[in-house]
N, C-alpha and C positions, 0 to 999 in steps of 0.2 A: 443520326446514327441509325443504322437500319435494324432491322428487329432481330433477335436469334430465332433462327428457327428451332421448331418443337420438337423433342428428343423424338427419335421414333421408340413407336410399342418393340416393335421387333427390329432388328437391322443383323443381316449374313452378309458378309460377305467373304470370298473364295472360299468354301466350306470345304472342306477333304475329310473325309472317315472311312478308312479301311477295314475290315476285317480278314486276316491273313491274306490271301491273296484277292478277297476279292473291293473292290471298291463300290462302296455302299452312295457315297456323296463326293462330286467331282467337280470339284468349285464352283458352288453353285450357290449365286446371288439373289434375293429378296427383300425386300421393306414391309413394314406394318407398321400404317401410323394409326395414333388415337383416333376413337371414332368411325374406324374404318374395319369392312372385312374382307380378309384376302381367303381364298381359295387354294391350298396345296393340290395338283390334282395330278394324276399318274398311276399305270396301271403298278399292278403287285410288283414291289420289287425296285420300283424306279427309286426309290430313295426319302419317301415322304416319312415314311416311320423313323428312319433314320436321322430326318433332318428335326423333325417336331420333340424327338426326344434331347435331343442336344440343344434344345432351346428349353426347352424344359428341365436342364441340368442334370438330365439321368446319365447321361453320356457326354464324353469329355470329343471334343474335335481333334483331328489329328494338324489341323492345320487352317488358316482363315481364322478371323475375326466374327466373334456372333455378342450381340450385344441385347437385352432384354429388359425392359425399362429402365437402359442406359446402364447395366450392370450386365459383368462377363457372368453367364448364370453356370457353368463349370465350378462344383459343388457350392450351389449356389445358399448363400445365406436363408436362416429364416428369415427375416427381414425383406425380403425377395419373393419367396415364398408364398408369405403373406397377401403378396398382391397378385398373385395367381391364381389362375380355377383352372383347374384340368378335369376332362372329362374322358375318360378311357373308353375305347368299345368295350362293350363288355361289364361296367358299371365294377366289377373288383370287390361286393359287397358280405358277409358275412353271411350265409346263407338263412341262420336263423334272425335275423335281425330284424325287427319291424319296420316299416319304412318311414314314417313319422319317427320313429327312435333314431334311425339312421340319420335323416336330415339335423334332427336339433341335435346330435353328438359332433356333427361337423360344424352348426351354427353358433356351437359354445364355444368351437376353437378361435372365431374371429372376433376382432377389435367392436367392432361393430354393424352385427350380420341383417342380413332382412328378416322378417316375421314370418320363420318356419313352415305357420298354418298358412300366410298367406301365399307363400311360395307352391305349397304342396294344390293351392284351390287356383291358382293360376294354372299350375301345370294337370291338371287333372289327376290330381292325386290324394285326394283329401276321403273318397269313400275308400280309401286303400293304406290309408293311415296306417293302421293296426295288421296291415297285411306281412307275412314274413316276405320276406327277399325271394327266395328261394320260389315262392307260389304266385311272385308277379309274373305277369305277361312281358315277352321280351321289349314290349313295347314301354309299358311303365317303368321297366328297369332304365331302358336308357333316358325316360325322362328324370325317373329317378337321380342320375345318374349329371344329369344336367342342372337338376335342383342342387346338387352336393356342389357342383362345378362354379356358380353363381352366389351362393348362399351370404357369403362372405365379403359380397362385393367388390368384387377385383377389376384391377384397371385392365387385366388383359386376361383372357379364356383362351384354352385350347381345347377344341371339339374336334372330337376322332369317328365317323361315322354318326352323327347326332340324333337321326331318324331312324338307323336300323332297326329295321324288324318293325315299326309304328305302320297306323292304317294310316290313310289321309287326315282324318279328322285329326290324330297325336302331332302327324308333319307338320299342319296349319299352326298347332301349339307353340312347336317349338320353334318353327320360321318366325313367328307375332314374338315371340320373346328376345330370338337373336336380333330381329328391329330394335325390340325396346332397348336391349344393350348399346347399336350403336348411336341411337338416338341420346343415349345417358353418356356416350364419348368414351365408351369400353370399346377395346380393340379386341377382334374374333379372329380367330388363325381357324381354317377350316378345312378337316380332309374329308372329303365325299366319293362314293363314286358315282355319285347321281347327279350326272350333268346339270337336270333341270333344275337340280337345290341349288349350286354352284349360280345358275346362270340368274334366279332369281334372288339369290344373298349377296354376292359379291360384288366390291368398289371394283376387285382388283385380283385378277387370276394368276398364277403361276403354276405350270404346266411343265411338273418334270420326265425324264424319263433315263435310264440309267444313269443317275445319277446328277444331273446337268439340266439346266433351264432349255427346254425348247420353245417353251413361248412365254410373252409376257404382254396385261395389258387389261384393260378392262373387258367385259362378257360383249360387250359392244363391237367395242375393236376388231378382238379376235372373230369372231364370226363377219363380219364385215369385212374380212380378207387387208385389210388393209387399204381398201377401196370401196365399189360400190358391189361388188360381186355379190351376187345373190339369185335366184335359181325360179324355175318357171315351171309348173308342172300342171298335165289337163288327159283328158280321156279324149282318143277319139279311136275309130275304126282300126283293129289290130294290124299289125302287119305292112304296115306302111314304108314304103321306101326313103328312110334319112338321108339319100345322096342329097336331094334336090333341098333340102332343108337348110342341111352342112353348109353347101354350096351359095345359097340365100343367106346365110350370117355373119357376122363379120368373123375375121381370123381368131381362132382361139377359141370357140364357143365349142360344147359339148353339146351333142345331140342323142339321146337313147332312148330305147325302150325299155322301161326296166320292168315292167312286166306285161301280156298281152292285152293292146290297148291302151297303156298308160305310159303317159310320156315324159322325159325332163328336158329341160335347157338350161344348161349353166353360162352364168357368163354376166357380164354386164347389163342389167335389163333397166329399158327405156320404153319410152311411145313407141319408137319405131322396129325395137327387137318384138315386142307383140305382135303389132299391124304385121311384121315378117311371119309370122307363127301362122298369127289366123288365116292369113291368105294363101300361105303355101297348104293350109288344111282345105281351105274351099276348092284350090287345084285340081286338088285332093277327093273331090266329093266327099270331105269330109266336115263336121264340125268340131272345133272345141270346144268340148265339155268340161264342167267343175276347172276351170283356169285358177290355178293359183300360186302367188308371186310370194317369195319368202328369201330371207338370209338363210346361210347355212343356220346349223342350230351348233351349241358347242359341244355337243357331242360329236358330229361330223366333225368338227377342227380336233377334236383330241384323237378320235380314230385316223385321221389322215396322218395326225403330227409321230402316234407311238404304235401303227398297226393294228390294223386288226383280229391277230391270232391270241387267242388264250391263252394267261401265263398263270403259273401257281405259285 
């Protein structure tokens, strides 16, 4: 008999959530299994708030199936509850509250929570103990805030902007912890808009935008175009004429300047799209300088996939 597979952390699918006329979530599918972290990602407005909170049983779906360690979480039990950490932007916290008071009021609620002090000296919080809420830095609050989310030990977290407002040194903090979670076989649900958080946490991305999946796939994949596409960029003498370039590549390759002197090539790159490069620069009386060979990054794949104009 072959084995059952393992419930997943999260499971959506066709999601529908309206608000009067406008549609917030437009059957939009996802997985999250144990052990693993997905990335929700999408500019303002695409549907991620919407979707995290209906997983989180704040909000009821108007349509679709959503399932949360195997339980419809649409007013969802304590019992349910209990094996969840949620993390809010924003931290939600009582402004006179000390923040060692805060963490052990939340570690008293759980079955059986981690060691308060040792959570607060992990996350860099332990000379901020006796600090009130209100006079942390935006940055301790949301580690704060993360301490609260964990404390408890839950088999699934959901983190809403997790490093806002932190310097790098708080980032490195909380990126080394959201490891240790999946390393413990805790599932992360993750909204960022910081590509490179995304591109260095994530099993597994999901990339919405009004409403609806436009992409799906690991950090890998997706920048990897589905192929080997990946991009070519070097200095040499401004001004140079791209026909002869164009013309020397094979169909479908981009060629620009995108700024004076510096140059890109997109496209499938090989030995022999180089050797094309360098030689048509010697033509050229030119050399290529600083060459260098890269994938898109997934910020480029999420700007191609939802635009690049500003939304509120």
């Amino acid at each position: 008999m072959s084995p059952i597979p393992p419930t997943p952390a999260v499971s959506v699918r066709g999601l529908v959530k309206t608000y009067g006329r406008t549609t917030a979530v437009d059957g939009l599918d996802l997985q999250l299994d144990a052990g693993s972290v997905l990335a929700l990602l999408g500019p303002n407005g695409a549907g991620k708030t919407t979707t995290v909170e209906v997983c989180e049983g704040f909000v009821t779906a108007d349509a679709g199936e959503v399932r949360v360690l195997g339980v419809d979480p649409a007013g969802a039990p304590d019992a349910l509850r209990a094996r969840m950490g949620v993390m809010p932007q924003g931290g939600g916290a009582y402004p006179g509250v000390h923040a060692g008071e805060m963490l052990r009021l939340v570690a008293a609620c759980a079955a059986r929570p981690l060691d308060p002090a040792w959570l607060l000296d992990v996350l860099g919080l332990d000379s901020c103990a006796r600090t009130p809420y209100k006079r942390l830095s935006g940055g301790q609050q949301q580690r704060l805030a993360l301490a609260c989310a964990v404390v408890g030990r839950p088999e699934l977290v959901f983190l809403d902007e997790p490093t806002a407002g932190m310097d790098p040194q708080g980032r490195r903090l909380v990126w080394e912890l959201i490891e240790a979670l999946r390393r413990d076989g805790v599932a992360v649900l993750l909204t960022t808009h910081l590509m490179e958080e995304a591109e260095a946490l994530a099993d597994d991305v999901v990339i919405v935008d009004h409403g609806r999946v436009v992409a799906h796939g690991s950090p890998a994949a997706l920048t990897s175009g589905g192929g080997q596409q990946r991009e070519i960029r070097f200095r040499a003498k401004p001004g140079m004429d791209l026909d002869g370039l164009a013309a020397a590549l094979p169909p479908d390759y981009l060629a620009k300047e995108t700024k004076s002197g510096r140059y890109l090539v997109q496209g499938r790159i090989d030995p022999g799209v180089l050797s094309t490069i360098t030689s048509w620069c010697a033509d050229q009386g030119a050399l290529a300088d600083d060459v260098q060979v890269a994938r898109r990054s997934l910020e480029d794949v999420f700007l191609e996939l939802t635009g690049k104009e500003l939304r509120s």
